[in-house]
C-alpha positions as CSV (number, residue, x, y, z in Angstrom):
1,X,98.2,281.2,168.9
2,X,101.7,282.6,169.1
3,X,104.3,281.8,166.6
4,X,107.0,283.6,164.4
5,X,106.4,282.9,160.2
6,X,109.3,283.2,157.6
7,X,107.7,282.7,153.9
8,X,109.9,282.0,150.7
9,X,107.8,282.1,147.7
10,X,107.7,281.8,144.2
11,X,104.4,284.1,142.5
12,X,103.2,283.4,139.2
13,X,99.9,284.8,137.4
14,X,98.5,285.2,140.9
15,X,99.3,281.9,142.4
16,X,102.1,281.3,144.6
17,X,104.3,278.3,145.7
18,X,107.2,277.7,148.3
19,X,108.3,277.0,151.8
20,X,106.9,278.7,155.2
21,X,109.1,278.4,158.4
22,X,107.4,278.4,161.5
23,X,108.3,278.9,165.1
24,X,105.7,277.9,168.0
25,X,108.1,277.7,171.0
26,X,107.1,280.4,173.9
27,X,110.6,281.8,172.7
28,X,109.9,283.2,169.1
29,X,112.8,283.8,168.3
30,X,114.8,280.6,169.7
31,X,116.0,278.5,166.7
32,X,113.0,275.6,167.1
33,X,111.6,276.2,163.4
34,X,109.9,274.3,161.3
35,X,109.6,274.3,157.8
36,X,106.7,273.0,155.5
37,X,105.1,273.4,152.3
38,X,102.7,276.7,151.2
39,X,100.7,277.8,148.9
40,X,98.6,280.7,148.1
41,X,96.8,283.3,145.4
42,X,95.6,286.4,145.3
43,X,93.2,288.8,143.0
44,X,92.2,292.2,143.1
45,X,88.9,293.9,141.1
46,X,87.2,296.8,140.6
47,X,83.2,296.4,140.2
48,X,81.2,299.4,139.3
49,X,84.3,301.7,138.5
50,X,84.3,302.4,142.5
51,X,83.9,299.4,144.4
52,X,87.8,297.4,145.0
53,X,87.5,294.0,146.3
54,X,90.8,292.2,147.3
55,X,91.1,288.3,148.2
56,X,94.1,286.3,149.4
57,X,94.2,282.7,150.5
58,X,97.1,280.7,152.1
59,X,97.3,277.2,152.4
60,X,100.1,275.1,154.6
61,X,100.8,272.2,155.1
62,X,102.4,271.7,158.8
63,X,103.9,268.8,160.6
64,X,101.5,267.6,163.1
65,X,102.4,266.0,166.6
66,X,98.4,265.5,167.4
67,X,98.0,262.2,165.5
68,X,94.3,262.6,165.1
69,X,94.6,266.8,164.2
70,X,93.7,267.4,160.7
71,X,97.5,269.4,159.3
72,X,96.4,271.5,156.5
73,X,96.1,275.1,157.7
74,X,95.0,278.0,156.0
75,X,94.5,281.9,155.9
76,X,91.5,283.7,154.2
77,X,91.7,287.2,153.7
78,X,89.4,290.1,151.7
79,X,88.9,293.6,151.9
80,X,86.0,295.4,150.1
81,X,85.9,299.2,149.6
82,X,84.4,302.1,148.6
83,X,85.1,306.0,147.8
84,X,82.9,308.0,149.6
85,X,84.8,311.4,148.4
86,X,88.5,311.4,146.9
87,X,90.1,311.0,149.8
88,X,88.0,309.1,152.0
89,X,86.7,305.2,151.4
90,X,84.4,303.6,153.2
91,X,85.7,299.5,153.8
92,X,85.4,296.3,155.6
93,X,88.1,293.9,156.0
94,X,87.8,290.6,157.2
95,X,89.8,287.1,157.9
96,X,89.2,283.5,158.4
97,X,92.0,281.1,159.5
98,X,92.7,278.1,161.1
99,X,95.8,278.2,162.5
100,X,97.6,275.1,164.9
101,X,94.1,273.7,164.7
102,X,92.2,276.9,165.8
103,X,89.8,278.3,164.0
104,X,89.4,282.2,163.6
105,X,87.0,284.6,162.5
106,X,87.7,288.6,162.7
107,X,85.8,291.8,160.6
108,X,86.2,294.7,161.0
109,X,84.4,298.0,159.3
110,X,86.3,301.6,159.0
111,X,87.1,304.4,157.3
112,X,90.5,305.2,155.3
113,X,91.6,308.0,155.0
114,X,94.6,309.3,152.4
115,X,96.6,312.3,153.4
């Protein structure tokens, strides 16, 4: 999947509302966009006084040439961590998307570090 995304959003309480334009041609930055409705939300906590869990989800709504491709489209993101000294947390992010009627699953596992 190879594309070029231009978001224009409107955020309220969490919850956000707009317009993504979207470039698939092999040319990313040629002028063959399209633009559709999107959607999204986000929330951030903090379990235990250490643990901080983050969540984001994007929903679009694409044109589809593939007359039998299902067009909704989305990205889920999260990211859990936690302090194993002041400057050093312990976290694992992940994503699941579906993206031009792929599907993708990615996790990773790290350490970050604050200078």
């Amino acid at each position: 999947v190879r594309y070029l995304k231009i978001d224009a959003r409107r955020s309220f309480k969490g919850f956000s509302f707009g317009f993504t334009s979207r470039n698939t041609d092999e040319n990313v930055l040629s002028k063959n966009f399209e633009t559709f409705i999107s959607f999204g939300g986000s929330t951030k906590k903090k379990y235990w006084d250490k643990v901080d869990i983050e969540f984001s989800f994007d929903g679009y709504f694409p044109p589809s040439e593939e007359e039998d491709r299902d067009t909704f489209e989305f990205e889920n993101k999260f990211k859990m961590s936690y302090p194993l000294t002041k400057k050093i947390r312990l976290y694992n992010i992940g994503e699941i998307s579906k993206l031009q009627g792929n599907q993708f699953y990615k996790a990773k596992v790290g350490f970050e570090v604050s200078l």
